[in-house]
MARNU-130258 format. One record per residue: residue number from 1; y, x, z of N, C-alpha, C, O in turn. Coordinates in nm, 2 decimals. Example, Ala and Ser with C-alpha at 12.3 -4.5 7.8 and 13.67 -1.06 7.14 Angstrom:
2
+-----+--------+--------+--------+--------+--------+--------+--------+--------+--------+--------+--------+--------+
: num :    npy :    npx :    npz :   capy :   capx :   capz :    cpy :    cpx :    cpz :    opy :    opx :    opz :
+-----+--------+--------+--------+--------+--------+--------+--------+--------+--------+--------+--------+--------+
:   1 :  -0.57 :   1.32 :   0.78 :  -0.45 :   1.23 :   0.78 :  -0.33 :   1.32 :   0.78 :  -0.33 :   1.42 :   0.85 :
:   2 :  -0.22 :   1.28 :   0.71 :  -0.11 :   1.37 :   0.71 :   0.00 :   1.29 :   0.79 :   0.11 :   1.34 :   0.80 :
+-----+--------+--------+--------+--------+--------+--------+--------+--------+--------+--------+--------+--------+
END
This chain:
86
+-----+--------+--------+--------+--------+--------+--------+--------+--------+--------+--------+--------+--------+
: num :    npy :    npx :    npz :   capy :   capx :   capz :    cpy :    cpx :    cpz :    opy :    opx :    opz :
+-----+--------+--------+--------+--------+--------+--------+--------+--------+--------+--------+--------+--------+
:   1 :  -7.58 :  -8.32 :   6.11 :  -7.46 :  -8.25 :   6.14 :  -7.48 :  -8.11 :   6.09 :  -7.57 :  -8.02 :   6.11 :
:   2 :  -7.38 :  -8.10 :   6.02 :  -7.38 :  -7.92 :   6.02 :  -7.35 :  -7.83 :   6.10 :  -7.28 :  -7.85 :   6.20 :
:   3 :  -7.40 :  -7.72 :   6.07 :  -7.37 :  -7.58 :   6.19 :  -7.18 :  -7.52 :   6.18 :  -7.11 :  -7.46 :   6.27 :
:   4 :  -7.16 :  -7.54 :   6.10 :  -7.00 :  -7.54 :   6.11 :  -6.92 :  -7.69 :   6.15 :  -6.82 :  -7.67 :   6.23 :
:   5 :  -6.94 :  -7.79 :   6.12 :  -6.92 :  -7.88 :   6.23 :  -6.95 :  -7.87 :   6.40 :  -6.89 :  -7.92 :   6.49 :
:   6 :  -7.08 :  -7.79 :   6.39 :  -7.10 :  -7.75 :   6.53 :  -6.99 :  -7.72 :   6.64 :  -6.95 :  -7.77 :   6.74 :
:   7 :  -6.95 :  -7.55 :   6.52 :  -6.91 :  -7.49 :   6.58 :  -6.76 :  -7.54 :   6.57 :  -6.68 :  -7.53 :   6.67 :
:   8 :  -6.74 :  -7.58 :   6.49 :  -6.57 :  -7.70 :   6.53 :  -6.55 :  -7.77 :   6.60 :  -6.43 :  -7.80 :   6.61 :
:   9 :  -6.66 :  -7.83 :   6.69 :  -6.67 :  -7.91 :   6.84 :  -6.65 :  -7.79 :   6.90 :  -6.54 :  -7.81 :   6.97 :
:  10 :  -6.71 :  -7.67 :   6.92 :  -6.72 :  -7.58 :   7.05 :  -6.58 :  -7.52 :   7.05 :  -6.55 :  -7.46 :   7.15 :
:  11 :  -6.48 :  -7.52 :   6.92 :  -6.36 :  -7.51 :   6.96 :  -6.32 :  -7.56 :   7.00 :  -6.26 :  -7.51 :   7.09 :
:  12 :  -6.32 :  -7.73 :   6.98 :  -6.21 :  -7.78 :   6.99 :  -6.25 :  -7.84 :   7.18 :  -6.17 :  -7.88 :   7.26 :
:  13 :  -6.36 :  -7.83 :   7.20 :  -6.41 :  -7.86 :   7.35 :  -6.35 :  -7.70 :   7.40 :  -6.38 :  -7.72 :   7.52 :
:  14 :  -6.30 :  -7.58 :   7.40 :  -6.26 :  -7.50 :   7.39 :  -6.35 :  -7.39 :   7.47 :  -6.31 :  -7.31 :   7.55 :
:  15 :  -6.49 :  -7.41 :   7.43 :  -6.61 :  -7.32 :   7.47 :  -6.63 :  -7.17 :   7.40 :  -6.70 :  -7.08 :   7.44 :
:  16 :  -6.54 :  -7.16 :   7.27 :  -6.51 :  -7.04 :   7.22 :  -6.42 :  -6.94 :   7.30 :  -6.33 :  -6.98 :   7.37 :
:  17 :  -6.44 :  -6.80 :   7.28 :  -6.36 :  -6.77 :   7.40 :  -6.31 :  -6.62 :   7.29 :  -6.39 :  -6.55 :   7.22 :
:  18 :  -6.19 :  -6.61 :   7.32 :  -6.12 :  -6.52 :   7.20 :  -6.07 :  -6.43 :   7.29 :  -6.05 :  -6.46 :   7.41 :
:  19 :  -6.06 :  -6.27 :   7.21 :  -6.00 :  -6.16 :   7.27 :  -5.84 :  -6.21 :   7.31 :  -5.77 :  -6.28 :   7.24 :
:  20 :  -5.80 :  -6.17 :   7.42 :  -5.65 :  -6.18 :   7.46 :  -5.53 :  -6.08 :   7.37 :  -5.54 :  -5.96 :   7.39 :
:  21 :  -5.44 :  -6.13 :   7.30 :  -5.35 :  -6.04 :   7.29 :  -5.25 :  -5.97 :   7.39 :  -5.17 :  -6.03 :   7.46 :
:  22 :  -5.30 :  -5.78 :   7.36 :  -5.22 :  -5.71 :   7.48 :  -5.09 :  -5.70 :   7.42 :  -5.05 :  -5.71 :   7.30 :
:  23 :  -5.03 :  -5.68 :   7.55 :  -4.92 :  -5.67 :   7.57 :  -4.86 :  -5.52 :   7.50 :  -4.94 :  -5.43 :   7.46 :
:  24 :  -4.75 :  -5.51 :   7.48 :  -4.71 :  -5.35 :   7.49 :  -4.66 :  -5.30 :   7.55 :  -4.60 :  -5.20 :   7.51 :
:  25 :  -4.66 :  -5.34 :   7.69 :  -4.64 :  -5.27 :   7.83 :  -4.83 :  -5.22 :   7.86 :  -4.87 :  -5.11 :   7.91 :
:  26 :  -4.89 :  -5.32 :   7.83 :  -5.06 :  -5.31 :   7.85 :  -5.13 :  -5.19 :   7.79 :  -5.21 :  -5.10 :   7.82 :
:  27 :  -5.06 :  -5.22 :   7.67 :  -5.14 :  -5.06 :   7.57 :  -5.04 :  -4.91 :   7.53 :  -5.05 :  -4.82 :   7.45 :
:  28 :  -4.96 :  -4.93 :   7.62 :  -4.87 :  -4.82 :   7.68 :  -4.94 :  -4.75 :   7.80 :  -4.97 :  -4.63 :   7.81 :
:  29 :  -4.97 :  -4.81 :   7.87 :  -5.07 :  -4.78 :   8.04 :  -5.19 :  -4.75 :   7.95 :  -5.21 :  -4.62 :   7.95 :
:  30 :  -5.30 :  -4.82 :   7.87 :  -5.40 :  -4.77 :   7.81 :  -5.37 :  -4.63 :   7.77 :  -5.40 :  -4.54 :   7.84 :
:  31 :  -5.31 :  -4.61 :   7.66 :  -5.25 :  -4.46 :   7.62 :  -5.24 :  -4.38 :   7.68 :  -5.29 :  -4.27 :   7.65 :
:  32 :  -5.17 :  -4.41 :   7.80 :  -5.15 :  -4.31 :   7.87 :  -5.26 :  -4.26 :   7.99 :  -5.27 :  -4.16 :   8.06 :
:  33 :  -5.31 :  -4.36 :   7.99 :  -5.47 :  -4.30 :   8.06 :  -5.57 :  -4.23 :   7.99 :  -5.64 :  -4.14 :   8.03 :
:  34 :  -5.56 :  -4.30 :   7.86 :  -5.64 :  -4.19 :   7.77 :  -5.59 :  -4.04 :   7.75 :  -5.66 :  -3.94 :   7.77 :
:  35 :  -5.41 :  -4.06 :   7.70 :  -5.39 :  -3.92 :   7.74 :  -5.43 :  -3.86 :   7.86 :  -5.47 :  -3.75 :   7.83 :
:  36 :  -5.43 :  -3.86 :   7.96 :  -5.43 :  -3.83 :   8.08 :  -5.57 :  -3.78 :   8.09 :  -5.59 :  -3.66 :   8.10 :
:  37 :  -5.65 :  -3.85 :   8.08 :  -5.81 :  -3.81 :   8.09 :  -5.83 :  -3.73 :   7.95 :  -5.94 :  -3.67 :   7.94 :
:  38 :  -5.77 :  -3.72 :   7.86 :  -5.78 :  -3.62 :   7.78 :  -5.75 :  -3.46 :   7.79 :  -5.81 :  -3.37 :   7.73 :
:  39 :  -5.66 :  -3.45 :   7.85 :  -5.58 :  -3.38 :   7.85 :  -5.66 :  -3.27 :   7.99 :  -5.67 :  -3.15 :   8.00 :
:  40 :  -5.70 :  -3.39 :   8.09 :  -5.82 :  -3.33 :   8.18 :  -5.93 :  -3.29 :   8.13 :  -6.02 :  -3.24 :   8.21 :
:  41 :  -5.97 :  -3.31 :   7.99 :  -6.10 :  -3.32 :   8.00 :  -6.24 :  -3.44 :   8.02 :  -6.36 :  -3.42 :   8.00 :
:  42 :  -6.18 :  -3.54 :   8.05 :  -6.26 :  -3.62 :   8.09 :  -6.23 :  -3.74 :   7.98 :  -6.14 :  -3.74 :   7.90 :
:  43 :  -6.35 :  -3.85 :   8.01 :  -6.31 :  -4.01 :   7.97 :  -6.20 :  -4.06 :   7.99 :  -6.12 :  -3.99 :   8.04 :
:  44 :  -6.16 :  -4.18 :   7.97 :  -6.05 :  -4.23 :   8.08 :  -6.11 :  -4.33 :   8.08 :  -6.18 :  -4.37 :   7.99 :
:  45 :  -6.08 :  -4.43 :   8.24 :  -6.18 :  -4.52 :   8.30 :  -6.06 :  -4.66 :   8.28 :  -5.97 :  -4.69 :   8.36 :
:  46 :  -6.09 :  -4.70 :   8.20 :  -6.05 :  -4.84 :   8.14 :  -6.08 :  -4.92 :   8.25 :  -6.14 :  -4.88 :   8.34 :
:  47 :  -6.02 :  -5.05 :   8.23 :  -6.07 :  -5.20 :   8.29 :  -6.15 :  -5.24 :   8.19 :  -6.12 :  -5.22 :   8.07 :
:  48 :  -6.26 :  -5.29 :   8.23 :  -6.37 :  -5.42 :   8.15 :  -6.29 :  -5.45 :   8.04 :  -6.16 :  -5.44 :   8.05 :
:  49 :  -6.36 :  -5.48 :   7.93 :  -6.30 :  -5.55 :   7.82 :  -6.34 :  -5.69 :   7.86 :  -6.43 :  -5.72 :   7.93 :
:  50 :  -6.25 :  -5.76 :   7.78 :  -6.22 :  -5.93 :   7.86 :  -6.35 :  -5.97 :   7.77 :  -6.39 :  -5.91 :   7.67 :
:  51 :  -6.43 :  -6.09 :   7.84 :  -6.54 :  -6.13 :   7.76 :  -6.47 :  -6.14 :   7.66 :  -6.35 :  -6.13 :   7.66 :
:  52 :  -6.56 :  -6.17 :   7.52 :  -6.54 :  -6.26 :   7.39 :  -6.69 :  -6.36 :   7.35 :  -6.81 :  -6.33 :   7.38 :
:  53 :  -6.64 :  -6.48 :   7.29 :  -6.76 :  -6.54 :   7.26 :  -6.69 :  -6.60 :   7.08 :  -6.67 :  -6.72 :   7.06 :
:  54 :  -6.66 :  -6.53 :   7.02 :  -6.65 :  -6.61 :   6.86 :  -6.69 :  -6.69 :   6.82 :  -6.79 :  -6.74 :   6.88 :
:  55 :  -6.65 :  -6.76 :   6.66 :  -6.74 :  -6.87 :   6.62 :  -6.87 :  -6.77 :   6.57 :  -6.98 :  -6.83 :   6.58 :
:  56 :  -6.86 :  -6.63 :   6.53 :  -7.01 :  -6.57 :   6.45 :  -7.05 :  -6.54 :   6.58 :  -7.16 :  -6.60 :   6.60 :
:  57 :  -7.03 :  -6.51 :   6.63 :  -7.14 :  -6.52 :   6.79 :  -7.21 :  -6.64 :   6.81 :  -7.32 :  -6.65 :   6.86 :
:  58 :  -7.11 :  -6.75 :   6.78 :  -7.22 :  -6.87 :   6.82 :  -7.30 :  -6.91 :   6.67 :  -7.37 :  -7.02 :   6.67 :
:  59 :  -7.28 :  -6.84 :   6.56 :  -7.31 :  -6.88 :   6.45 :  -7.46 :  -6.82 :   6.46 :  -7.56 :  -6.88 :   6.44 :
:  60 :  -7.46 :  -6.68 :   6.51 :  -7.56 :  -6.63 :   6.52 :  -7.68 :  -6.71 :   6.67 :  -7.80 :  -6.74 :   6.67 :
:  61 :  -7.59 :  -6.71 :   6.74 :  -7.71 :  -6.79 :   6.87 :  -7.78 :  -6.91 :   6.83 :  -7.88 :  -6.94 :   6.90 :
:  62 :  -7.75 :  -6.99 :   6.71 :  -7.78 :  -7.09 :   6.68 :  -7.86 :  -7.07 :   6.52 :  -7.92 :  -7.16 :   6.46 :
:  63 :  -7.84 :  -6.92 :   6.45 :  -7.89 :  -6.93 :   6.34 :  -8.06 :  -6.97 :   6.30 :  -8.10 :  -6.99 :   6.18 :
:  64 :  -8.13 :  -6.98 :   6.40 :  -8.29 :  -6.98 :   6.37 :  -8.32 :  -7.11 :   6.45 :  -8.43 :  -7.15 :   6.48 :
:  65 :  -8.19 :  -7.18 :   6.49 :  -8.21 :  -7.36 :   6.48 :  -8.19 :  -7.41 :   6.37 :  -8.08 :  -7.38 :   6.31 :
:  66 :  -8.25 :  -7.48 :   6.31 :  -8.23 :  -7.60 :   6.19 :  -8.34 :  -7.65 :   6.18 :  -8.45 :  -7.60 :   6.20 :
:  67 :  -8.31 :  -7.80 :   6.13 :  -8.39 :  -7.90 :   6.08 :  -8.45 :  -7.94 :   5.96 :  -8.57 :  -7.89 :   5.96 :
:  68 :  -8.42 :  -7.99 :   5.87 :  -8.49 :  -8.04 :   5.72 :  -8.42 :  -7.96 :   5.63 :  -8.45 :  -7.98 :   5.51 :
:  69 :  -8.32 :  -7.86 :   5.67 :  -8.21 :  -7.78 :   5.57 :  -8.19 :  -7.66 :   5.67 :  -8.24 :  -7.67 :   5.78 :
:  70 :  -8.15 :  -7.57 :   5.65 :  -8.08 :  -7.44 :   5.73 :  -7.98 :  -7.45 :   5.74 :  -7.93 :  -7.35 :   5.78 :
:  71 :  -7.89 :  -7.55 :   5.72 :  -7.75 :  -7.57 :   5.77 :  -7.72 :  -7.67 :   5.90 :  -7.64 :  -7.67 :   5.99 :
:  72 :  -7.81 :  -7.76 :   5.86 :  -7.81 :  -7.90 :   5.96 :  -7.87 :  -7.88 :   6.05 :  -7.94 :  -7.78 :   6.07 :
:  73 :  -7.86 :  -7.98 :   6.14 :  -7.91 :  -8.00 :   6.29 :  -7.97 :  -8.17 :   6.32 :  -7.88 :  -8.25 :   6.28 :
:  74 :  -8.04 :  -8.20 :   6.36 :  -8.02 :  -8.33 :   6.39 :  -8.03 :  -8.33 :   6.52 :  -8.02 :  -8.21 :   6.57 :
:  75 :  -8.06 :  -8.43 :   6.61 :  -8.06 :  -8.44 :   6.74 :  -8.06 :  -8.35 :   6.82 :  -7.96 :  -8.30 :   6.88 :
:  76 :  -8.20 :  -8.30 :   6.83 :  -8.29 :  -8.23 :   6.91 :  -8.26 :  -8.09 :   6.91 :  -8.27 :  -8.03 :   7.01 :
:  77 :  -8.22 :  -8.01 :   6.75 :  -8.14 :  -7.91 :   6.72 :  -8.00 :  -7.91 :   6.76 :  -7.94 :  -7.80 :   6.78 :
:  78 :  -7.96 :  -8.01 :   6.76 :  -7.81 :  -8.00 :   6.85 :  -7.79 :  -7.93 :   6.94 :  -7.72 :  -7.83 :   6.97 :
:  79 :  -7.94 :  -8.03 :   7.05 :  -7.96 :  -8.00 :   7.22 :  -7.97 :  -7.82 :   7.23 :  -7.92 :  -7.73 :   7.30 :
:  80 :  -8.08 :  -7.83 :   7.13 :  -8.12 :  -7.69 :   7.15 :  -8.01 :  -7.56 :   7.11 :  -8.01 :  -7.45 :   7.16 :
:  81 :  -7.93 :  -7.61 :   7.03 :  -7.79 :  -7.53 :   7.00 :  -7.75 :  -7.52 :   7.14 :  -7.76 :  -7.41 :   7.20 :
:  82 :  -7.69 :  -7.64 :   7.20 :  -7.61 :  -7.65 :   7.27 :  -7.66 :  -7.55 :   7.39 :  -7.58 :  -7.50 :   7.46 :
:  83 :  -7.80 :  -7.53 :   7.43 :  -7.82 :  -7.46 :   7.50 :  -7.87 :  -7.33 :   7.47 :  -7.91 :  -7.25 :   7.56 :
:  84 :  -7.86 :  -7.30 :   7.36 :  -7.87 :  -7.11 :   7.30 :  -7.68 :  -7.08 :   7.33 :  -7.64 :  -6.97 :   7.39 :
:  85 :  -7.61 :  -7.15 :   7.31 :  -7.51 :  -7.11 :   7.32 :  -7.45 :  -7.09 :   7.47 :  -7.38 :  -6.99 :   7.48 :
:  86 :  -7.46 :  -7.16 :   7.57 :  -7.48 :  -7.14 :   7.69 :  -7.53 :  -7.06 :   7.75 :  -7.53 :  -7.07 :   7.88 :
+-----+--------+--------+--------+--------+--------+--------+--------+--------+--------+--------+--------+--------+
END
């Protein structure tokens, strides 16, 4: 199996995990906090950014698995994919 087949399962099992699209009521309130703590002087104290897990995130967790090629996997490199990515 290939490493982009891989990661074509981990979409489609939907283990990829993608930035949310904000709102424009959401990045109206961001703005305005930044102004606000600018304007004081200070940072402005955001919420957490939402996780992200991409396909090059998982391209990377898995890059120094392979088998008889640098693209492929067979069994055992699957397993171990499967758990670098986890």
């Amino acid at each position: 199996m290939s490493k982009q087949t891989f990661i074509e399962i981990l979409k489609e099992a939907g283990l990829l995990v993608y930035p949310k699209p904000k709102t424009k009521e959401e990045e109206k309130k961001e703005k305005k906090a930044r102004d606000d703590a600018k304007a004081a002087g200070k940072t402005a104290d955001l919420p957490p950014a939402d996780p992200v897990f991409t396909e090059l995130e998982a391209l990377n967790a898995i890059q120094s698995v392979q088998s008889f090629d640098t693209d492929m996997l067979d069994y055992y490199n699957f397993l171990e994919g499967l758990l670098r990515v986890a």
